[in-house]
C-alpha positions, -999 to 999 in steps of 0.1 A, spaced: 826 -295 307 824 -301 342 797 -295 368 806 -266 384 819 -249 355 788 -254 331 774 -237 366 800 -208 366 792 -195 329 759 -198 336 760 -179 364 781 -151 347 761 -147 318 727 -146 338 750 -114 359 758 -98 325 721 -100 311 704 -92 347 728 -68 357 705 -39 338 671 -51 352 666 -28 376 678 1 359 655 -7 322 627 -15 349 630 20 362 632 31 324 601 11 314 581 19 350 581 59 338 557 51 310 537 19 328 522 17 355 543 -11 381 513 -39 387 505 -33 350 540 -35 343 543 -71 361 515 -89 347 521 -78 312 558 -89 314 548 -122 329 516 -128 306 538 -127 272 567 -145 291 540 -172 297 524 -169 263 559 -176 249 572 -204 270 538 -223 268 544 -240 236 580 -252 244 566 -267 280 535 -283 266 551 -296 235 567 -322 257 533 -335 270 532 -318 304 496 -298 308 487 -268 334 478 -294 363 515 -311 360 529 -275 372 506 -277 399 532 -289 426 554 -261 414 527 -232 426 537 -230 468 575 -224 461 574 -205 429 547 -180 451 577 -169 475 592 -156 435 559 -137 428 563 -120 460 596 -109 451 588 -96 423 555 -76 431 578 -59 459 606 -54 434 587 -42 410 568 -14 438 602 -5 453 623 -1 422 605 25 413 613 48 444 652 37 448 678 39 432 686 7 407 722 3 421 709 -3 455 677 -19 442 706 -46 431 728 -42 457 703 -56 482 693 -87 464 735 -96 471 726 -103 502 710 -138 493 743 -158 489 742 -159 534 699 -156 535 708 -190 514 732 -203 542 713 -189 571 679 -207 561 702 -239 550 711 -240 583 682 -237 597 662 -261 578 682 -286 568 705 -282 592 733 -279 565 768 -273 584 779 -234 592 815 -230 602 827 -200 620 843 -181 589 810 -186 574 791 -171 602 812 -140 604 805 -136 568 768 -139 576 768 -112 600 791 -85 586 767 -97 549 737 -85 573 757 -55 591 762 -41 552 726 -52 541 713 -29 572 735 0 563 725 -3 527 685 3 536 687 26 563 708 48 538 677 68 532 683 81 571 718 82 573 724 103 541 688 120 542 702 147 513 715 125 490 694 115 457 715 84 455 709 70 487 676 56 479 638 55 492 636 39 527 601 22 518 617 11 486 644 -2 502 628 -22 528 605 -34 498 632 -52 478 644 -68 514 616 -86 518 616 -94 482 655 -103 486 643 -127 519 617 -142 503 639 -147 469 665 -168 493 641 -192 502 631 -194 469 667 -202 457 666 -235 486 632 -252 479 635 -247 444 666 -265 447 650 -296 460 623 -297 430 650 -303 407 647 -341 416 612 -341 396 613 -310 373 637 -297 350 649 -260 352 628 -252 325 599 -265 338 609 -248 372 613 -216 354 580 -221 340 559 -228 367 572 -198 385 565 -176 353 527 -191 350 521 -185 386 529 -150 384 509 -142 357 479 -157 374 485 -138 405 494 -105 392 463 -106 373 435 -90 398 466 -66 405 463 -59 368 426 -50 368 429 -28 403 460 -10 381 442 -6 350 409 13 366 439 33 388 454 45 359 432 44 333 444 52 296 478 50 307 490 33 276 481 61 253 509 82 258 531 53 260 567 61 247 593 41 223 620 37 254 594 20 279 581 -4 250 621 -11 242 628 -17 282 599 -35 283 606 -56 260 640 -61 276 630 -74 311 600 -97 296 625 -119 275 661 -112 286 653 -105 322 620 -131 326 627 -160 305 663 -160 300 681 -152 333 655 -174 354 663 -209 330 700 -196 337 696 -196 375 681 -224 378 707 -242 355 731 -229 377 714 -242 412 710 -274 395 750 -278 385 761 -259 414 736 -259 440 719 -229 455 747 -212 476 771 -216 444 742 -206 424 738 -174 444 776 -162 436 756 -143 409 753 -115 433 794 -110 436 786 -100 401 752 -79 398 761 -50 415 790 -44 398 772 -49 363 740 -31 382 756 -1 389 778 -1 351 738 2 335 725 25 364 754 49 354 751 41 320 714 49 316 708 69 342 733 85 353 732 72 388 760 80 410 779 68 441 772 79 481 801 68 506 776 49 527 765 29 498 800 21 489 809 11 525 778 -10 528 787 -25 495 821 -38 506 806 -59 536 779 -73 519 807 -82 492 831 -98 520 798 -111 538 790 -131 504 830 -138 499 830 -154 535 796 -170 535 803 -190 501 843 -201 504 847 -238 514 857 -235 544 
């Protein structure tokens, strides 16, 4: 199978499986608490991948170089996890579609990877429907759908921070495997998350007695499928694609994001969010094409 195929059903099946993250996150966030929530999820994700890593020889000191870039992925996901919870899941996704031109932009930047002209319209109409996407809060101030500003400028910096993520990781695959890669970030997580753990745990103390069947399911859900599972795919897919190819996942998410956020929670649409959806959809359309 060729490269950038392998790299394409990668990439679709990650969408498919990731698609309802944010809305079983939001499921499993109504019976545990969101810092709790993380480490926990990250803990048994670690707990399970540890025997499949060290197996090959590689001990906790090896994933060592891996801890400065997979920190910009625990930021994500501590904001994630804190703005989820007040947004909406379709826009919680919709936002993190805005990484296929963060990718370009900070390839450009940095490595001073070429940016044609199509590509740079496509960067800023991506950024013009990022903007309207967050500031939807203001704009449609009486709609339930529109989201939680705070939450929404949350999963930005998550999204930001997540883009550079996508690029440096990108260059580790010359010494470490996606599974290692995966790994590292996983481990690091866990570690961090941990004092956040304790400060949650005296915040909300005894919150795990009146824990219910459906937060234990999605639970459950985002610690294998969303944690262990989509990452190795992601990083399969950078590694056979490269980053910006890898980050066409995001054509795909919000569609998928919003199927689940109707599905389980009965999420609905807001003319703003559908406008800003369409130019972050061209912005990734133009900011990924060859040309």
């Amino acid at each position: 199978m060729p490269e950038r195929q392998k790299a394409f059903v990668a990439i679709f099946t990650g969408a498919l499986l990731g698609g309802a993250t944010a809305a079983v996150t939001k499921i499993g966030l109504l019976g545990i608490p969101p810092l709790s929530f993380v480490f926990l999820r990250f803990l048994i994700a670690s707990l399970f991948l540890a025997p499949f890593v060290l197996k090959k020889g590689k001990n906790l000191k090896y994933f060592t170089g891996l801890v400065p870039i997979s920190l910009l992925a625990t930021f994500n996901i501590i904001v994630f996890i804190l703005g989820i919870k007040t947004t909406t899941a379709t826009i919680g996704q919709l936002l993190y579609a805005a990484t296929p031109f963060l990718t370009s932009i900070i390839l450009y930047l940095i490595y001073k990877e070429k940016l044609s002209i199509i590509k740079g319209a496509g960067i800023v109409i991506g950024f013009i429907g990022t903007a309207v996407v967050i500031v939807l809060p203001v704009i449609e101030n009486q709609n339930p759908f529109s989201g939680n500003l705070l939450g929404n400028f949350l999963i930005a910096a998550g999204v930001a921070t997540w883009s550079f993520y996508m690029v440096f990781s990108k260059r580790l695959l010359k010494n470490y495997s996606p599974l290692e890669i995966t790994s590292g970030f996983i481990f690091t997580t866990a570690l961090v998350s941990l004092p956040l753990f304790i400060f949650d745990t005296f915040a909300n103390n005894g919150w795990w007695i009146n824990l219910d069947f459906n937060s234990v399911l999605a639970f459950a859900y985002v610690t294998i499928v969303s944690t262990i599972v989509t990452y190795f795919l992601n990083q399969y897919a950078i590694k056979h694609g490269g980053s910006v190819f890898a980050s066409m996942v995001f054509y795909l998410l919000p569609i998928f994001a919003f199927f689940f956020a109707f599905l389980l929670l009965g999420e609905g649409l807001t003319i703003g969010l559908v406008a800003g959806g369409i130019l972050v959809l061209l912005g990734i359309y133009l900011t990924t094409g060859k040309k």
